[in-house]
Biopython code that builds the backbone (N, CA, C, O; Angstrom):
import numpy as np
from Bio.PDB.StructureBuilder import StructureBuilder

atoms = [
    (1, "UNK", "N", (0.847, -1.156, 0.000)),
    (1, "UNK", "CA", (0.000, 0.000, 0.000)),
    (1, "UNK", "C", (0.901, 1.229, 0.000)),
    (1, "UNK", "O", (1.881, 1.314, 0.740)),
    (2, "UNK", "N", (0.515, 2.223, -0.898)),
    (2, "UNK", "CA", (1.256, 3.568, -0.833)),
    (2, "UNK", "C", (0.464, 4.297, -0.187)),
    (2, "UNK", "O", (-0.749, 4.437, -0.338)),
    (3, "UNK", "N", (1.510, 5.005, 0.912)),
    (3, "UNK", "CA", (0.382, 6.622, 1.489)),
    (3, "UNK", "C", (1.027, 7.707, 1.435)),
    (3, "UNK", "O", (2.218, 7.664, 1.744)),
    (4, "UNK", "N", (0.379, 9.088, 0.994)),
    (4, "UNK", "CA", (0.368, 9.919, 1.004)),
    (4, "UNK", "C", (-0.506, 11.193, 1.374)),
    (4, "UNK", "O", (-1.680, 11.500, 1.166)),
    (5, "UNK", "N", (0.641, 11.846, 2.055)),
    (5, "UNK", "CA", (-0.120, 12.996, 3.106)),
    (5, "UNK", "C", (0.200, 14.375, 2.444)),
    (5, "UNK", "O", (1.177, 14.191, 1.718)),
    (6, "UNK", "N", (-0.090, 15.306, 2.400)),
    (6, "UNK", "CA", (-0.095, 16.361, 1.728)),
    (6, "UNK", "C", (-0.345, 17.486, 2.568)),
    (6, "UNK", "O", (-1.309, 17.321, 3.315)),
    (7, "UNK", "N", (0.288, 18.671, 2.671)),
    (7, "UNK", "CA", (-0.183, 19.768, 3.660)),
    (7, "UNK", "C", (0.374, 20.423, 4.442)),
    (7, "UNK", "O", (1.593, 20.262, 4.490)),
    (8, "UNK", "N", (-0.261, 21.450, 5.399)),
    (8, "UNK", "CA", (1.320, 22.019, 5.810)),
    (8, "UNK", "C", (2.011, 20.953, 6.898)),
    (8, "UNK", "O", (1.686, 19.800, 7.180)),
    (9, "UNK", "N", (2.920, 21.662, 7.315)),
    (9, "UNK", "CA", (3.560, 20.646, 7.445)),
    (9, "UNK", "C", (3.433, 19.996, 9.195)),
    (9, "UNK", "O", (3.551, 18.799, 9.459)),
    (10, "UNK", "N", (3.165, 21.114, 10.263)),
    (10, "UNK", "CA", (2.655, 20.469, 11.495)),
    (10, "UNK", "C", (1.736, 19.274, 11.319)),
    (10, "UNK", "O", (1.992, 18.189, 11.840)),
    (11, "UNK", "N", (0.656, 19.494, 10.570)),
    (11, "UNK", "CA", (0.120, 18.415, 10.294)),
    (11, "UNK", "C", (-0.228, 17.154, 10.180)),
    (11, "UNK", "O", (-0.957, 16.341, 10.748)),
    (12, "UNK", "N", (0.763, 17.240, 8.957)),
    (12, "UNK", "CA", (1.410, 16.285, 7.963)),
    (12, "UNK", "C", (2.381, 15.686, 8.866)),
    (12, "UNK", "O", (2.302, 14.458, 8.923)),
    (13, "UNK", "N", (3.272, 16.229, 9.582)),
    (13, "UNK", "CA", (4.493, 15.400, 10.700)),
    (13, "UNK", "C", (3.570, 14.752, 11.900)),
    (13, "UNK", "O", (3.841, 13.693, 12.466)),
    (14, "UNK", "N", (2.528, 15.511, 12.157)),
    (14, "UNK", "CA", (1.547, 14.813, 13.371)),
    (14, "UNK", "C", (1.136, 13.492, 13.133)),
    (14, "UNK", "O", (1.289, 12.536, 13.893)),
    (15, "UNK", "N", (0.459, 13.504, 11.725)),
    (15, "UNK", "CA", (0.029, 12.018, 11.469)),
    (15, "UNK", "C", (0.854, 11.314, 10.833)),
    (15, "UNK", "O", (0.815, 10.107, 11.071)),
    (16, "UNK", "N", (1.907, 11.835, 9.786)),
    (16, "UNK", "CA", (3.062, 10.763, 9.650)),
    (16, "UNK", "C", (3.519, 9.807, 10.972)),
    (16, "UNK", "O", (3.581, 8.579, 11.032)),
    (17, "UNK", "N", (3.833, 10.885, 12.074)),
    (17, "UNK", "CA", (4.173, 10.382, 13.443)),
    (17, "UNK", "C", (3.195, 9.301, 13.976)),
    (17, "UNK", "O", (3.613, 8.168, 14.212)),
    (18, "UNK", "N", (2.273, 9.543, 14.112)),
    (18, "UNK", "CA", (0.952, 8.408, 14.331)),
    (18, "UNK", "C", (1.093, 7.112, 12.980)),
    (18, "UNK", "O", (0.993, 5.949, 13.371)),
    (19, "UNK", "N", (1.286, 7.312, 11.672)),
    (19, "UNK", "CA", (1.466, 6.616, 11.343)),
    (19, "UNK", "C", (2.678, 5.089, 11.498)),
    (19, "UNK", "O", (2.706, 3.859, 11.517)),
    (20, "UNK", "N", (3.597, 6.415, 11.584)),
    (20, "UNK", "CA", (4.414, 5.409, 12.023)),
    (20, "UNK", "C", (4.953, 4.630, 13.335)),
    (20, "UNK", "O", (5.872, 3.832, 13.150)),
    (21, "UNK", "N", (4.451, 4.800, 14.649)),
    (21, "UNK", "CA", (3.863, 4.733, 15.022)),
    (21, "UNK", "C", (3.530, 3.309, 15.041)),
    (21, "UNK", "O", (4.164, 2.340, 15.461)),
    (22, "UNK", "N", (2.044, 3.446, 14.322)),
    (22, "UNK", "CA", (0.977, 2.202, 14.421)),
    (22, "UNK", "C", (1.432, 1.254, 13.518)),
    (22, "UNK", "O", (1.185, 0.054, 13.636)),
    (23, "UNK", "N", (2.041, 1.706, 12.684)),
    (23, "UNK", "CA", (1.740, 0.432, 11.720)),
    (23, "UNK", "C", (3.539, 0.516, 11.353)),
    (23, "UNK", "O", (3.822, -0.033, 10.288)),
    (24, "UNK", "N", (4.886, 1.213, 12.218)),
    (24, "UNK", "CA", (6.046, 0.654, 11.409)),
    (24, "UNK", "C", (7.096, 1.123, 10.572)),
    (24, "UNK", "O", (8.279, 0.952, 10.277)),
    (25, "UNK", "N", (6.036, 1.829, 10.325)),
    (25, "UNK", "CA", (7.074, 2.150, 8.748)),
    (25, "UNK", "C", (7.826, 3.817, 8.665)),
    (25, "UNK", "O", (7.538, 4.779, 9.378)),
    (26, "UNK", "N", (8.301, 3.788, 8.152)),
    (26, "UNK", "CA", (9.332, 5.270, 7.636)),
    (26, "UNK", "C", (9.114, 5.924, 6.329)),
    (26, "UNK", "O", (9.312, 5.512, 5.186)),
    (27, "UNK", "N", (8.682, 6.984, 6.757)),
    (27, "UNK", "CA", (8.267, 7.719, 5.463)),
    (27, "UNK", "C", (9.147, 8.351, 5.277)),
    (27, "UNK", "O", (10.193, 8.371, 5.926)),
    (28, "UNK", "N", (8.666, 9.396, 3.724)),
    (28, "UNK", "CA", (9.738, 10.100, 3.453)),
    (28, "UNK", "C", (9.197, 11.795, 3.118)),
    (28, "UNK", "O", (8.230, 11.936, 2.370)),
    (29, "UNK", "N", (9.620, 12.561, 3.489)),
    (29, "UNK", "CA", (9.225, 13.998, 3.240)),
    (29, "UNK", "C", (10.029, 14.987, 2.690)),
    (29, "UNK", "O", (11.157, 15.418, 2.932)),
    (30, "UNK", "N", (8.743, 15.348, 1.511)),
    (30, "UNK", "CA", (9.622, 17.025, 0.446)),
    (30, "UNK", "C", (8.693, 17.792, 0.524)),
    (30, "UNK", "O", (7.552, 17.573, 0.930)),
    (31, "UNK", "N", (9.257, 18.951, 0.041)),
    (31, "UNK", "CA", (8.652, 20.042, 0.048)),
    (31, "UNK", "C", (7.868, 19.959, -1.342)),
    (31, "UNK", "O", (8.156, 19.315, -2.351)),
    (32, "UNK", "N", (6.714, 20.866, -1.068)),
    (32, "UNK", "CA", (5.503, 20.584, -2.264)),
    (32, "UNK", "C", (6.078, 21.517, -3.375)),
    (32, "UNK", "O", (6.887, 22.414, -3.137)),
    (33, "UNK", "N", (5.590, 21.225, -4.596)),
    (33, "UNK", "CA", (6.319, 21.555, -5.180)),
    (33, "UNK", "C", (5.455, 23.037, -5.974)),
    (33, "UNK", "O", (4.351, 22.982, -6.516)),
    (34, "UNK", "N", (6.390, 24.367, -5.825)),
    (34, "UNK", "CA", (5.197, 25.742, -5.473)),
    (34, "UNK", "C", (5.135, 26.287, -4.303)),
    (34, "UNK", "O", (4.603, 27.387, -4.153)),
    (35, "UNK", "N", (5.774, 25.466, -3.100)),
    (35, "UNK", "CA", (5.753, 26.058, -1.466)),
    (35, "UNK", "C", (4.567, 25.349, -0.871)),
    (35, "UNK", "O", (3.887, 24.433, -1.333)),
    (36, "UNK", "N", (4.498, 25.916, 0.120)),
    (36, "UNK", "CA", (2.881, 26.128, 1.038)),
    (36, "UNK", "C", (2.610, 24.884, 1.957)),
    (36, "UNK", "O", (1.666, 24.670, 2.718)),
    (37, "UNK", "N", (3.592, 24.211, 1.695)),
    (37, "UNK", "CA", (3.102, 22.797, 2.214)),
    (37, "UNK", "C", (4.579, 21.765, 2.158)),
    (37, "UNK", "O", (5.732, 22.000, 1.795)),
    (38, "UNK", "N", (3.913, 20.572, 2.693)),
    (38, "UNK", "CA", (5.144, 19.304, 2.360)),
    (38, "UNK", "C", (4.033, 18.226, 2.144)),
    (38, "UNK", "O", (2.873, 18.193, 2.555)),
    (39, "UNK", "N", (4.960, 17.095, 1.143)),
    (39, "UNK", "CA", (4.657, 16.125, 0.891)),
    (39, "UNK", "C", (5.211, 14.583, 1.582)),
    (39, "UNK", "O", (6.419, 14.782, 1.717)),
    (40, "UNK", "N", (5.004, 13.575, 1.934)),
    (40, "UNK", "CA", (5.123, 12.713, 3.130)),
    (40, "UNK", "C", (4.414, 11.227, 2.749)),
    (40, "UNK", "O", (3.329, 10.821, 3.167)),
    (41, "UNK", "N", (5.452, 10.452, 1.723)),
    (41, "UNK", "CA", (5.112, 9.341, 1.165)),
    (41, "UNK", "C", (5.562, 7.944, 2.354)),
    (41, "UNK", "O", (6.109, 8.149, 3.438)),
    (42, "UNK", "N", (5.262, 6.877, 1.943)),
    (42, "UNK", "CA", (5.239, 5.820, 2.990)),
    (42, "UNK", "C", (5.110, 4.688, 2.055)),
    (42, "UNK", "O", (4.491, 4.969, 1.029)),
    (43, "UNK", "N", (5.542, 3.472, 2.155)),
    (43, "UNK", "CA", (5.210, 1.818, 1.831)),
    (43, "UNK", "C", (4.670, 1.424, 2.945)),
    (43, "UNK", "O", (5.104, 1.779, 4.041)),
    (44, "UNK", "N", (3.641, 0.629, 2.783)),
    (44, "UNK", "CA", (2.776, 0.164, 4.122)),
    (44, "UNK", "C", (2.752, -1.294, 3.666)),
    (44, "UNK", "O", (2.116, -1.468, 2.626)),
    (45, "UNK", "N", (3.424, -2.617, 4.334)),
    (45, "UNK", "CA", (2.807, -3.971, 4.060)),
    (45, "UNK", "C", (1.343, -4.023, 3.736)),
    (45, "UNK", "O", (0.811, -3.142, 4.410)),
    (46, "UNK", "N", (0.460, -4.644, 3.021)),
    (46, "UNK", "CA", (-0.672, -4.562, 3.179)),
    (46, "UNK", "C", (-1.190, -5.781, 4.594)),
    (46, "UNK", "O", (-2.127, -5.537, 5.354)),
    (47, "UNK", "N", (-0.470, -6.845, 4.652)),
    (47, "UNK", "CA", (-0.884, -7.518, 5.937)),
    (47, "UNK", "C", (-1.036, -6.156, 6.922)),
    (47, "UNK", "O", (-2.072, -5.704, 7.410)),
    (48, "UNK", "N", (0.250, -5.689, 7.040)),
    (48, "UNK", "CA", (0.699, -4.880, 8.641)),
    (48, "UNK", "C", (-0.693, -3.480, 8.796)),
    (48, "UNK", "O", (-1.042, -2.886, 9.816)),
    (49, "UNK", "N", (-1.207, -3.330, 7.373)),
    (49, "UNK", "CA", (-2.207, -2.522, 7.499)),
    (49, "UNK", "C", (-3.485, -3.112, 7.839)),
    (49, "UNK", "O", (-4.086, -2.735, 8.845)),
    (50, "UNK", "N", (-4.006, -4.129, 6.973)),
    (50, "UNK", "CA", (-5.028, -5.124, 7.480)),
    (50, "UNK", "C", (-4.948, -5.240, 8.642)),
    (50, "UNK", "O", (-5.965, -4.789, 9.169)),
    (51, "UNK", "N", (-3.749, -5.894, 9.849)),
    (51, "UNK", "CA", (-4.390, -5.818, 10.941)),
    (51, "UNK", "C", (-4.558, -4.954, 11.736)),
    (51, "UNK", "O", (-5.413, -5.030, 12.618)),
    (52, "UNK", "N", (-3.806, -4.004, 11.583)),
    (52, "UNK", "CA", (-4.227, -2.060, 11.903)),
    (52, "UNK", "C", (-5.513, -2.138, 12.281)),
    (52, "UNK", "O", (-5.923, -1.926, 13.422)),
    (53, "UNK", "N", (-6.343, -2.524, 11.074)),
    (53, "UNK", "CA", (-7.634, -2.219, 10.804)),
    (53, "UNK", "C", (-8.409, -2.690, 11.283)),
    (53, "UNK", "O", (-9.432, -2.072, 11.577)),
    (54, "UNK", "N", (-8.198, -4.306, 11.628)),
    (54, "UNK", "CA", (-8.970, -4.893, 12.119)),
    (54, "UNK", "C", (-8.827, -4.940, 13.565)),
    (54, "UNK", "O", (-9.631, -5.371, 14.392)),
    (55, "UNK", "N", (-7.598, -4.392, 13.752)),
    (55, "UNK", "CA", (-7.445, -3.774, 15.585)),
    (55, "UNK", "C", (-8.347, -2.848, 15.915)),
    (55, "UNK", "O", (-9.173, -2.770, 16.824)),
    (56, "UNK", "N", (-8.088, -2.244, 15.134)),
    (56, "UNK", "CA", (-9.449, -0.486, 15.161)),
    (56, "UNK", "C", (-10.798, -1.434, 15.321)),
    (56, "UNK", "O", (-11.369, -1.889, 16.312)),
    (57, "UNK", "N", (-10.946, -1.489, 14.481)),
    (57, "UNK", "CA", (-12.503, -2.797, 14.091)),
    (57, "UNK", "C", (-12.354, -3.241, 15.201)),
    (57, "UNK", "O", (-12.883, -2.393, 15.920)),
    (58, "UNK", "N", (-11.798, -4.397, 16.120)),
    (58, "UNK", "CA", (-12.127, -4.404, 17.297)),
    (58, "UNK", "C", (-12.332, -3.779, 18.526)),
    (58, "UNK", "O", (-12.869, -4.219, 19.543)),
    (59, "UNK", "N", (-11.730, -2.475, 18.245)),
    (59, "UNK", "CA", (-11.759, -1.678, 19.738)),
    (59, "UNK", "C", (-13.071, -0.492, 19.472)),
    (59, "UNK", "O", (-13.159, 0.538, 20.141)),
    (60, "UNK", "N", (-13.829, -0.790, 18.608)),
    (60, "UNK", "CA", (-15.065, -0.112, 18.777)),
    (60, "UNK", "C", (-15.924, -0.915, 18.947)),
    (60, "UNK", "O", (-17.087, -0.548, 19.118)),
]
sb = StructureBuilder()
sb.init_structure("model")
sb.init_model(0)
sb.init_chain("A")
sb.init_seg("    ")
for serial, (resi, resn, name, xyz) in enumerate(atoms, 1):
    if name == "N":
        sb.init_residue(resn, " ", resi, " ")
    sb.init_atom(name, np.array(xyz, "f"), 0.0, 1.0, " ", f" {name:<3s}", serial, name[0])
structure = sb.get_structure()
């Protein structure tokens, strides 16, 4: 799975941070291209995300 976050950049580092985090992985971050923001790509296993999900799915 690819993710991408877009925006300024407190943001964007808040939930990268949560992302990685929960599910592992190391993203990577540039500046958008025009200013105003950053960009904040990721590889996600799709298992390691599935059970993310189905953790969430259980705790509601």
């Amino acid at each position: 799975m690819k993710v991408r976050l877009m925006g300024s950049p407190d943001v964007v580092r808040e939930w990268a941070q949560r992302l990685e985090e929960q599910l592992g992985v190391t993203g990577r971050e540039y500046p958008m291209r025009g200013g105003g923001g950053i960009r904040w790509y990721a590889d996600v296993d799709d298992r390691v995300a599935e059970k993310a999900a189905k953790e969430e799915a259980d705790d509601e």
